[in-house]
N, C-alpha and C positions, 0 to 999 in steps of 0.2 A: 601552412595556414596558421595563423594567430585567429583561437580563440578564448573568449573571454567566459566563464561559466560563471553565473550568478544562482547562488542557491543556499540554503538551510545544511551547515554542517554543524556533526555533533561537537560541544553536547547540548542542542536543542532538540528539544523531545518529538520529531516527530521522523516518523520512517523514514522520507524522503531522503532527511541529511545523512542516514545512515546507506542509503543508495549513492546518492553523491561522492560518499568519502569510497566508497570500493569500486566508481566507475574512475573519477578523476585520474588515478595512477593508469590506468587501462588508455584514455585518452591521451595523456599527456607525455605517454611515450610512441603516440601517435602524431604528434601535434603540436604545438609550439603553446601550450593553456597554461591560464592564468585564472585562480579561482577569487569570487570577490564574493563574501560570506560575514554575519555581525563575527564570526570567533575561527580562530586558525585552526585549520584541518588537521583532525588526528583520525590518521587514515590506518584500518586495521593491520596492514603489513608495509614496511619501510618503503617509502616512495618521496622522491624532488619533486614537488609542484607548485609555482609559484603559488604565492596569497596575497591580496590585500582586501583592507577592509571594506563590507561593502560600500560605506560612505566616501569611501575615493573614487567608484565606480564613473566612468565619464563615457562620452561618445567614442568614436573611433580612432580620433583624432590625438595627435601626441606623443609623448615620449611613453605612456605605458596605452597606446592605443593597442586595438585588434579590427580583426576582418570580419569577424561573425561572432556575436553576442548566440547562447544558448544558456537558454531562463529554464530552470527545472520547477516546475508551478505545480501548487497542493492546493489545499482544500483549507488550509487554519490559515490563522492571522501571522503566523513566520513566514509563511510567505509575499506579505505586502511589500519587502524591498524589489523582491523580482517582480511583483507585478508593476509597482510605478518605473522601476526600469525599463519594462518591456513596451509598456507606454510610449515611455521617451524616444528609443533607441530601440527601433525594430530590430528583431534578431529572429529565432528557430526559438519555439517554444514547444515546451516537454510538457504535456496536462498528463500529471499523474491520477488525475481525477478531470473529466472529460465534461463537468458540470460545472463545479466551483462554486454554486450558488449560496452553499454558507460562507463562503469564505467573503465574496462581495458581498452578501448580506450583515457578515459581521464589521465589515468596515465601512459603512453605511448605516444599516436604520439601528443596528444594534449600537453605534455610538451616535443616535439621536437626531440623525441624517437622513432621514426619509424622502426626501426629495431625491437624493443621489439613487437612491433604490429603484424608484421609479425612474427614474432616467435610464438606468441601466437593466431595466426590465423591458420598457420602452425601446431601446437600444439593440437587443436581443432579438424580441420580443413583437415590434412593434405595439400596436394599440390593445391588444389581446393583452400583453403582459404589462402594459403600464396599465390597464385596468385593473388587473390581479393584484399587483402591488397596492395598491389603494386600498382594495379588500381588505386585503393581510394588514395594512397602518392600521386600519380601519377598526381590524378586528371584527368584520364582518366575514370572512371565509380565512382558513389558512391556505397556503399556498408549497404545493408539495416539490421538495426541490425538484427530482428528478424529472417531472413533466416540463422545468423552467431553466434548462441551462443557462449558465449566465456565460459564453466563451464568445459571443458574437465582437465583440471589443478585442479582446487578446485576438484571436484570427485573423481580426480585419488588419490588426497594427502589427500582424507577422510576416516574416518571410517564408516560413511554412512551421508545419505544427508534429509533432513527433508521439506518437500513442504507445500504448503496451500491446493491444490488443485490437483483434478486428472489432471487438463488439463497441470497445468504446469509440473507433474512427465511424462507426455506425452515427454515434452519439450525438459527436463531432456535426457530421454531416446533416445531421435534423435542424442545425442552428445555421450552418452555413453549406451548402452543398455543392460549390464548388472547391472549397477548402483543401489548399495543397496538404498531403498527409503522407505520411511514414509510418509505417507498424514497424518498432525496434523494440525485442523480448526484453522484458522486465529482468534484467542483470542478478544474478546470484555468482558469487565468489564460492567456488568447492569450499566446503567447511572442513577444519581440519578432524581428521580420524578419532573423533573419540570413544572408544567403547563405552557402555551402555553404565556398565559396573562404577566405570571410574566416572561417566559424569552423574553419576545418583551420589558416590561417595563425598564428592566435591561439593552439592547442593544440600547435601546433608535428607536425601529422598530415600524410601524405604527400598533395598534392591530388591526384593523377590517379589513387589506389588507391580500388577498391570497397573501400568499409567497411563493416563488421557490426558490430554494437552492442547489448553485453548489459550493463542497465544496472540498479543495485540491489545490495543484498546477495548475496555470493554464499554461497547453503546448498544443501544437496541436493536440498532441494524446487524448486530453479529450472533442475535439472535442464542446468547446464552439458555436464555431461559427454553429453547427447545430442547439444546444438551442436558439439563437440566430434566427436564421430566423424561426424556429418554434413559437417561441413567438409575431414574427411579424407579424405572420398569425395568432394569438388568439388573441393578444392587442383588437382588435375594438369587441369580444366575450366577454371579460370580465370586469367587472366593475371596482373592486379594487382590484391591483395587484400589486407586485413589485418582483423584481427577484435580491437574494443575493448571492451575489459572497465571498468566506470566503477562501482567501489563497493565496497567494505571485501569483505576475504576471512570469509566466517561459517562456514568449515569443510569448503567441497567447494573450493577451488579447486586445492587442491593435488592430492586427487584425481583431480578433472577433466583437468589438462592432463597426467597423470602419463599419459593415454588418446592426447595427440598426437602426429600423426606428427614427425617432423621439421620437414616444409616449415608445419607447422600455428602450433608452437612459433616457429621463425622470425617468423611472421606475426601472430604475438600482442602485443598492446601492452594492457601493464596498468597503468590510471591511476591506480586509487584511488578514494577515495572524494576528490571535488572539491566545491568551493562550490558556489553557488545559480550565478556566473556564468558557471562552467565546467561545469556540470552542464549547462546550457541550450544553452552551445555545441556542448559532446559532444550533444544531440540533434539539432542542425541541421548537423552534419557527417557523420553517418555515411548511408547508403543506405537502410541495412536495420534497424532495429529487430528484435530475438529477443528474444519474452519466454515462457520456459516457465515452465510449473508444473504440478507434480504427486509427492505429492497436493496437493488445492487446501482450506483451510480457512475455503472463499468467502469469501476478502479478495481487496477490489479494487486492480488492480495503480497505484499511483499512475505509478509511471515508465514501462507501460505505456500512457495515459490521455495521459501525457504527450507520448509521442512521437507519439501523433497528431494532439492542439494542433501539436506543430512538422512537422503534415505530412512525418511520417518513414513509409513503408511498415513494417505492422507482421506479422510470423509471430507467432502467440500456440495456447496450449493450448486445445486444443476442452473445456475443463472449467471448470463453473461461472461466475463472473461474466464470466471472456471469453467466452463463449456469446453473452452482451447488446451484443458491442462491432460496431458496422457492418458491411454487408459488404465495404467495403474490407479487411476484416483476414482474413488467410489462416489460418485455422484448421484446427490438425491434430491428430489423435488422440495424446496420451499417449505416451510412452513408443513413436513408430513410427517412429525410423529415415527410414523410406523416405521416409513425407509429408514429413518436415522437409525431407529432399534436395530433394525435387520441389519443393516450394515456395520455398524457396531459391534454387532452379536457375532457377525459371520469371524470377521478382525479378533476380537477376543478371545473367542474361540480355538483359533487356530494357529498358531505359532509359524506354521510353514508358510500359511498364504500372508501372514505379515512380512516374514521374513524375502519372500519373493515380491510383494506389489513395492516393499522397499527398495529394493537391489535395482527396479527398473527404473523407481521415479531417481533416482540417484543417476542412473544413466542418461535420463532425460534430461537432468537438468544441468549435465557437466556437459555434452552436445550441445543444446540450445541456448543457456545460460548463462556460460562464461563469458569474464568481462571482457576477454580479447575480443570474441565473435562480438560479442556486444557494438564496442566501441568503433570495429568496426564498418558494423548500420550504422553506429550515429554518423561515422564521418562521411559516409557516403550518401546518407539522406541531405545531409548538410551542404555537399558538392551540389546536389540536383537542386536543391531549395535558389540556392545563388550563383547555377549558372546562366 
């Protein structure tokens, strides 16, 4: 099989190209692939895999044709080459976000295209959603994504469509419900063995402090500001402690800690957004992994996923795709305050029960998550799609 992968590699800021670059070597010693991307693939362990760029991109036809076109599609504006490709040149489509409705809304009314909005709400939506859209130009109501998927267009112009999770092929199906689908596990590469000691000494992190670690973009939907008052109710419980934030400010940060106490603020250390080999380190030095979300637009959490590859103890939101994650992970109602404390506190507390809910989710996600098993679901979701 010749196929052709259209997708966001790093160093473009967003998770997905860093999913692409650790699947593509998995694929492409399954498969005859060719990636077409704006920047050449710098894949985190040595791997042959064709590239070219994505403005060479063509039909199937030709001296660098393929058989099967597979578009890895997100939710920001890096992804507009894969979606006008996918348009063109029907292929298998990967919704790492199962909605997308910012993302055509940013390539639409947010560049002053309101008409395309409504089409494509219309389109989705029928007359319910091009009425909506109206509102929203209007500025008579907002219009909340997750009730307005925008994938009726990407579906209709696929050969079939590839999810991470059952909750989002749920999603999937509210917009289209005959909709060929594939549920293929959200890919994590084993991270390499780092002890705890040496990646604190390397990041320059205090070693004998319990560390918390919230890792990802920070937006509202990840819901800082609940860690945040949760921690201010443990601060005066715990002795040594700091809480590390690892990933670009996307609009609640300053929010969020605008909520900390004093002793909270002190204890905050904000990274940024780091490479692939500080990223990896910040997971194998912190205790505790916190991944909230809510609302959730069943996307799966990659940097979630991830901390349990590094056997990091994970608190995550009882909604949608973390529902599917082991029961090593402490899962807690939305928006409650209290569970996050409790579960926290219980983690904090106890050195043995971190030490063991880690060892498991690390077992789970070298079974489930590796890119070979990975790659290959995708080629056989890929077989049923086109035969």
């Amino acid at each position: 099989m010749r196929l052709a992968m259209v997708t966001p590699l790093p160093p473009e800021p967003t998770g997905i190209a860093d999913y692409s670059a650790e699947l593509a070597p998995a694929l492409g010693a399954r498969c005859d692939l060719t990636l077409y991307s704006a920047h050449p693939p710098r894949f985190p362990r040595r791997a042959a895999v064709a590239w070219r760029p994505v403005g060479d991109f063509r039909g199937p036809a030709g001296a660098n044709g393929w058989d099967v076109a597979l578009y890895q599609m997100g939710n920001n504006v890096y992804h507009e080459p894969v979606y006008r490709a996918a348009l063109r040149w029907p292929g298998v489509v990967v919704l790492h976000d199962p909605v997308v409705h910012h993302f055509v809304s940013a390539i639409t009314e947010h560049r002053g295209d309101g008409p395309s909005y409504i089409r494509e709400m219309l389109y989705s939506h029928g007359v319910a959603g091009a009425r909506a859209a109206r509102g929203a130009l209007r500025r008579i109501r907002g219009v909340v994504a997750e009730a307005w998927p925008l994938t009726g267009r990407l579906v209709d112009f696929s050969l079939g469509v590839i999810v991470h999770s059952e909750a989002a092929a749920t999603i999937v199906r509210q917009v289209r419900p005959e909709a060929p689908i594939a549920v293929v596990p959200h890919l994590v590469a084993p991270p390499p063995r780092i002890s705890r000691r040496a990646a604190r000494r390397a990041l320059g992190l205090p070693e004998s402090a319990l560390l918390f670690g919230v890792f990802g973009l920070v937006t509202r939907e990840k819901r800082l500001d609940t860690t945040v008052r949760a921690l201010n109710v443990l601060a005066s419980e715990l002795a040594d402690w700091r809480l590390v934030i690892v990933g670009d400010d996307g609009g609640a940060l300053e929010e969020a800690l605008a909520l900390a106490s004093a002793d909270v603020r002190e204890r905050t250390i904000l990274a940024g957004r780091v490479d692939w080999r500080g990223f990896t380190r910040a997971l194998a030095a912190v205790d505790i992994a916190i991944a909230l979300r809510w609302p959730t637009l069943g996307e799966t959490s990659g940097a979630a996923l991830r901390s349990l590859a590094s056997g990091t103890p994970l608190v995550a939101s009882a909604v949608g795709a973390f529902r599917e994650l082991p029961e090593a992970v402490a899962l807690v109602p939305p928006e409650d305050d209290a569970a996050l404390i409790a579960a926290l506190r219980e983690l904090a507390l106890d050195p043995d029960l971190r030490a063991a809910r880690g060892e498991a989710s690390r077992r789970w996600a070298a079974e489930m998550l590796a890119p070979d098993a990975v790659a290959a679901r995708y080629l056989d979701a890929i077989a049923r799609f086109v035969s």
